[in-house]
C-alpha positions in Angstrom: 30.1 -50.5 35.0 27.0 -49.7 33.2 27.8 -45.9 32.8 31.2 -46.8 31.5 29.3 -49.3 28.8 26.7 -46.3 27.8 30.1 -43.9 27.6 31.8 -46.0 25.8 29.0 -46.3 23.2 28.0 -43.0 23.1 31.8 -42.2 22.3 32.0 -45.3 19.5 28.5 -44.0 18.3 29.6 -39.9 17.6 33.3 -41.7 16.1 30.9 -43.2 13.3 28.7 -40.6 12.9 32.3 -38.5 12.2 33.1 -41.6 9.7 30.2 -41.4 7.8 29.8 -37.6 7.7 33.6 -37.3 6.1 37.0 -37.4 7.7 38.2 -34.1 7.1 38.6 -33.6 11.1 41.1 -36.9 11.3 42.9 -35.4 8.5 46.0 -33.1 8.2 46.4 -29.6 7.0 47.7 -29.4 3.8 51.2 -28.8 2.8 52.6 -26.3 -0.4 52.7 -22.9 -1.6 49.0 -21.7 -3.3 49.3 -21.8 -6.9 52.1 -25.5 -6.2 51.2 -28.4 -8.3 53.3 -31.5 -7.4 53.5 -34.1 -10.6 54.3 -37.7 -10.0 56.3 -39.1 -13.1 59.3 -41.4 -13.7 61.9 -39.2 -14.9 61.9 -40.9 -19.2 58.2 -39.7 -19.4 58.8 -36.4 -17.5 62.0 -35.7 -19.8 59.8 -36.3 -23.5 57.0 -36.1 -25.1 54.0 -36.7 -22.1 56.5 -34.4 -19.3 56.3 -31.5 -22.0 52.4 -31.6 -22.4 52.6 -31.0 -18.6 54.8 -28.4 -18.6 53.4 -26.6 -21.5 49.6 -27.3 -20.1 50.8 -26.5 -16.0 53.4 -23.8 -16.9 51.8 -21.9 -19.6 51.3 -17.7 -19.3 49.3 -17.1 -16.6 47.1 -14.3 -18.8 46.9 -10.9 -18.3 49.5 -10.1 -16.1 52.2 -7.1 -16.3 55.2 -10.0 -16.0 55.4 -13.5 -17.3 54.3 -15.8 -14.3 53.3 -19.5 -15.0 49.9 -20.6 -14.4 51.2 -23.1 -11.8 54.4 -23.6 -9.7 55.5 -27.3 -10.8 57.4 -29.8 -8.8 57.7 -33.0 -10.2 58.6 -36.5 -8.3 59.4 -39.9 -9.4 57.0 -42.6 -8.2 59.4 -43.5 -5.5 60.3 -40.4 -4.3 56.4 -39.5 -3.8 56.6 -40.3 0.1 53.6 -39.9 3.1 55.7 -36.2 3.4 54.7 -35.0 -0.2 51.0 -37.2 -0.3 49.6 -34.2 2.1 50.6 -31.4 -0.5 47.4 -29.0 -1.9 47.0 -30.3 -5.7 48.7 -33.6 -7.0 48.3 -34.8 -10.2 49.5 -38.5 -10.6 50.3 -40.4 -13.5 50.3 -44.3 -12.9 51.4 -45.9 -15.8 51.5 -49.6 -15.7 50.7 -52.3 -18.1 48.4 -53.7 -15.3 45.8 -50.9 -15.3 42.3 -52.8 -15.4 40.9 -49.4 -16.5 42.0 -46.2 -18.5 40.7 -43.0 -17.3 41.3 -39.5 -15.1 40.3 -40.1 -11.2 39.7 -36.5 -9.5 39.6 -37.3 -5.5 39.0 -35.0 -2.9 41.0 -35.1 0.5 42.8 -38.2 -0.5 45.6 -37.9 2.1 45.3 -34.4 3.9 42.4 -31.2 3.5 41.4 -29.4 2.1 43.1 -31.6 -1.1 42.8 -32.2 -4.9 44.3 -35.2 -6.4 44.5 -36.0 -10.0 45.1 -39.6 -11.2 45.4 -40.6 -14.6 45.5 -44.4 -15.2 46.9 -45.6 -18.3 48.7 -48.5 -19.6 51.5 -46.9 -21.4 53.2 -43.6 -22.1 51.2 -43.2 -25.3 47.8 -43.5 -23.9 48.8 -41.5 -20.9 49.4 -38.4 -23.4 46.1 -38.7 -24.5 44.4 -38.8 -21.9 46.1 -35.7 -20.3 45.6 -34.1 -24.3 42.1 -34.8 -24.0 41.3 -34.1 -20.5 43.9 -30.8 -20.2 40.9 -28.4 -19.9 39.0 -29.8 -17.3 42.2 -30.6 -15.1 43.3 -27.1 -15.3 39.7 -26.0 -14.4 39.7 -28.8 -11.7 43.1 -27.0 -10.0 41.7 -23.9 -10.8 38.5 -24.5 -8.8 40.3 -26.2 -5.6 42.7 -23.1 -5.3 39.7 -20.8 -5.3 37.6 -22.6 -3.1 40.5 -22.9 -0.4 40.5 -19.0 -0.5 36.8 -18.5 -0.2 36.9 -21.1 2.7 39.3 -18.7 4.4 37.9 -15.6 3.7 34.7 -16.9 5.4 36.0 -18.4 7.9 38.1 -14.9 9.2 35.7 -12.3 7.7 35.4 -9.0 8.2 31.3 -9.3 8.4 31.2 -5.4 8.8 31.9 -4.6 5.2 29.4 -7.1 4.2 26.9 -4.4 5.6 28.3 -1.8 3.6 28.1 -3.6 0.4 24.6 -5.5 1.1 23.2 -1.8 1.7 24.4 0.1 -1.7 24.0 -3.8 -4.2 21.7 -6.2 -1.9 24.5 -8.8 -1.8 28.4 -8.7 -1.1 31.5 -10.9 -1.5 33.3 -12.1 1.3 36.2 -10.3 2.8 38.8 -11.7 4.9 40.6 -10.0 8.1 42.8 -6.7 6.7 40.6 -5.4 4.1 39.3 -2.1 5.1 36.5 0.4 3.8 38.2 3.4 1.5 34.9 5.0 -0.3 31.6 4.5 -0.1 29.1 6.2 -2.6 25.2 5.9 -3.7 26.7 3.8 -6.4 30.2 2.6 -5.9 32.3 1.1 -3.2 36.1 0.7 -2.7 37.7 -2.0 0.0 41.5 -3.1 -0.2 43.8 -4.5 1.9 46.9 -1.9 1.8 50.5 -2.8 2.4 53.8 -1.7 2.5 55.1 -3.0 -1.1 51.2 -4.6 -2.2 47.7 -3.4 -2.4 44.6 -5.9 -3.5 41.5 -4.0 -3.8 37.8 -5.2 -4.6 35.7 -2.6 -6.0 31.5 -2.6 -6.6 29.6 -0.1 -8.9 26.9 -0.2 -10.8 24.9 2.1 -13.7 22.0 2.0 -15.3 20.7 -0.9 -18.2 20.7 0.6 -21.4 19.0 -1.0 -23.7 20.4 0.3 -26.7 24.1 -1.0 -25.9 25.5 -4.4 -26.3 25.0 -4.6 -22.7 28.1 -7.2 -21.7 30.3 -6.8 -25.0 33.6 -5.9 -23.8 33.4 -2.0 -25.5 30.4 -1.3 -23.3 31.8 -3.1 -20.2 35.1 -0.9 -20.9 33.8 2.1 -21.5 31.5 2.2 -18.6 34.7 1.0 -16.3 36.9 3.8 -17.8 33.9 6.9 -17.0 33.4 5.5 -13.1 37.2 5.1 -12.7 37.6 8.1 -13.6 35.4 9.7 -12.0 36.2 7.0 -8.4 39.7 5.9 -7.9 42.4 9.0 -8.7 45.6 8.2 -9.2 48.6 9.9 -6.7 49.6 12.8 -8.9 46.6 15.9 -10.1 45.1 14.8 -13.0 45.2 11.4 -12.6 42.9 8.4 -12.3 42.3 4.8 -12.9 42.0 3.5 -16.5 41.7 0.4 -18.9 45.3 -0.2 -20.5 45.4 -0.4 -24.4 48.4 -1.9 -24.5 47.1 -5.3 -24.1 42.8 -5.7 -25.3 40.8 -6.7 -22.5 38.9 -10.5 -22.8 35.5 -11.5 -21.9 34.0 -14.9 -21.4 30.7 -16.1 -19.3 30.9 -17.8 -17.0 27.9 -19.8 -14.6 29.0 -20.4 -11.3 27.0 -21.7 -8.5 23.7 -20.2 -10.2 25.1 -17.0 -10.8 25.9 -15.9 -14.5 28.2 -13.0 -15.3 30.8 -11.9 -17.8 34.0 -11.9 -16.4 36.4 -9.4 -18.4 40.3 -9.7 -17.6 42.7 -7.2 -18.5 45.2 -4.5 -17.3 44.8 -1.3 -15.7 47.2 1.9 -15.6 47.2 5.6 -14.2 46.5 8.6 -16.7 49.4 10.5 -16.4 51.4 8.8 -14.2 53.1 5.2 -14.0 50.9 2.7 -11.9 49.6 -0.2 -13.5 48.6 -3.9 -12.9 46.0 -6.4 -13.5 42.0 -6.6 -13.2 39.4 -8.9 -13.1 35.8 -8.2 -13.0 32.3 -10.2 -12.8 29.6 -7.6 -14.8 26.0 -9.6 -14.1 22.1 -8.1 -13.5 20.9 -6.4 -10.0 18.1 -8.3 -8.6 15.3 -6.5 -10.4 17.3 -5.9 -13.6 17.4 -2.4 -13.5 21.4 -2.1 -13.1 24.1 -3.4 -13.9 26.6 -4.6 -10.8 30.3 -5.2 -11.4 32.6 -7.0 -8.4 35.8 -6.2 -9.4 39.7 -7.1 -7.9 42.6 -5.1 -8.6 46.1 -5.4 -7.9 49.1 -3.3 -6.9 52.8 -5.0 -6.4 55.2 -3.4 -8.5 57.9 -5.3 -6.1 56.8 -8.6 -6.6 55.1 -11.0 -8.6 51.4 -10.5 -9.4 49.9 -14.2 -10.2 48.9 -15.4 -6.4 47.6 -11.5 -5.3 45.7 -11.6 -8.1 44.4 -15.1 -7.5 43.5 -14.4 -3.9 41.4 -10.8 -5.1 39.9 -13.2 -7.9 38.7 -15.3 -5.2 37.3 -13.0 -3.3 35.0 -11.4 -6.1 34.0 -15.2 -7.1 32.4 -15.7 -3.1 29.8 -13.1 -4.0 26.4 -13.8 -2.5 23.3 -12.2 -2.9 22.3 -10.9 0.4 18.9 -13.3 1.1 21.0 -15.9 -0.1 23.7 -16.0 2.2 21.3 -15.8 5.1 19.7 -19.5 3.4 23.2 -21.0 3.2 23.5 -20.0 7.2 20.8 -22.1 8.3 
């Protein structure tokens, strides 16, 4: 009898040490397509003025892409249709609008009903004060889903990594992103390596390079970012046809903004790529940012190839990827 006692409170003991650690484990999977953002609204306000900012905020041009793709996949539900089989989907964003609300403002939970889960609450007390609060708090939402997409790919590109290529890419730059199961090493120079994951209609490729600081450029403005892309493409990744090779597309100027993220800052240029003398294209993102001593300059940059199908969610996953770069010393901390 004593044994079963000290079993039994050893057992209630580790289920409250769970409790208080988080609840993830008791929770499901989540439900949805990646780049899927269910909106809870009664169908007046989702048919005027507040369920337009939503769909012009959700739904605008995803930048930078070959195609117009939205920047999210929208599905909206009434109050009462939002049932326990839609309350485990990826990203929600609810708007609970009742004349009862003790308090105004945007609620951002984690893992409210399933993980790994972003829910978006606005409170409000009418239809009017609900547009303003989605008006005034648009950015950060969007940056909010943006952020909870991208952290469910890093999860899973750590979780089922290919550690070998890590080695690779710690060897030539001291640190590496994370790749997940499929890519595969191409090219490896002194100063530049190619991975992708080839398929039979897509291919998603994560290049590394790096040249030389020079002091008399405008080190991350986009012409020397571009021109130093267009000399190590060219001279890196040829295109299928002689005489041809990776370049930066005209047709559309590339944009760069910095960025700091997780006490690592970098300018991130987005923009589209095509073949010289031949028809291949697509879009690119890349992250330009110091070498440890500050000799070099290091660029992570995705890629993507789909001529068959819709670019927005391959380009998302590559982005992903090149965000989960760790310096190698680093990494090796965050393991302990």
């Amino acid at each position: 009898m004593k044994t079963i006692i000290k079993i039994s409170s050893l057992l209630m003991t580790l289920l409250a040490l769970v409790g208080c650690k988080g609840t993830k484990t008791l929770l499901p999977n989540v439900s949805g397509k990646a780049g899927e953002v269910i909106v809870v609204m009664d169908r007046n306000n989702w048919e005027n003025e507040l369920g337009n900012s939503v769909r012009e905020t959700l739904g605008a041009d995803c930048p930078f892409l070959p195609q117009r793709e939205p920047l999210y996949s929208i599905v909206n539900l009434t109050p009462s249709a939002f049932s326990d089989m839609f309350k485990i989907h990826r990203n929600i964003l609810i708007f609970n609008i009742k004349n009862d609300v003790q308090k105004e403002k945007v609620i951002y939970t984690q893992n409210a009903w399933a993980f790994p889960q972003c829910v978006i609450q606005i409170n409000a007390i009418n239809k009017d004060n609900a547009f303003k609060l989605f008006e005034e708090n648009k950015k950060l939402i969007l940056g909010t889903l943006e952020q909870a997409e991208r952290d469910r790919v890093i999860a899973n590109c750590i979780q089922y990594e290919e550690k070998d290529l890590a080695v690779h890419v710690n060897e030539v730059f001291g640190g590496s992103p994370h790749f997940p199961v499929g890519y595969k090493l191409k090219k490896k120079t002194e100063d530049f390596i190619w991975i992708e994951d080839e398929r039979q209609y897509s291919t998603q490729c994560i290049l590394i390079y790096k040249y030389p600081v020079n002091q008399n450029e405008d080190i991350f403005s986009e012409e020397a970012i571009i021109s130093h892309r267009n000399e190590i493409m060219k001279k890196n990744v040829p295109g299928m046809r002689d005489n041809s090779w990776m370049t930066t597309s005209t047709y559309v100027a590339p944009e760069v903004s910095f960025i700091k993220f997780k006490g690592r800052n970098f300018a991130e240029t987005r923009g589209l790529w095509n073949v010289q003398n031949d028809y291949m294209g697509g879009p690119f993102v890349s992250h330009s940012f110091y070498s440890k001593d500050s000799k070099d300059i290091i660029v992570v940059e995705g890629f993507v190839y789909a001529p068959k199908f819709n670019k927005r969610q391959f380009l998302k996953q590559v982005e992903s990827i090149i965000y989960s770069f760790e310096w190698e010393n680093d990494g090796k901390k965050n393991e302990k």
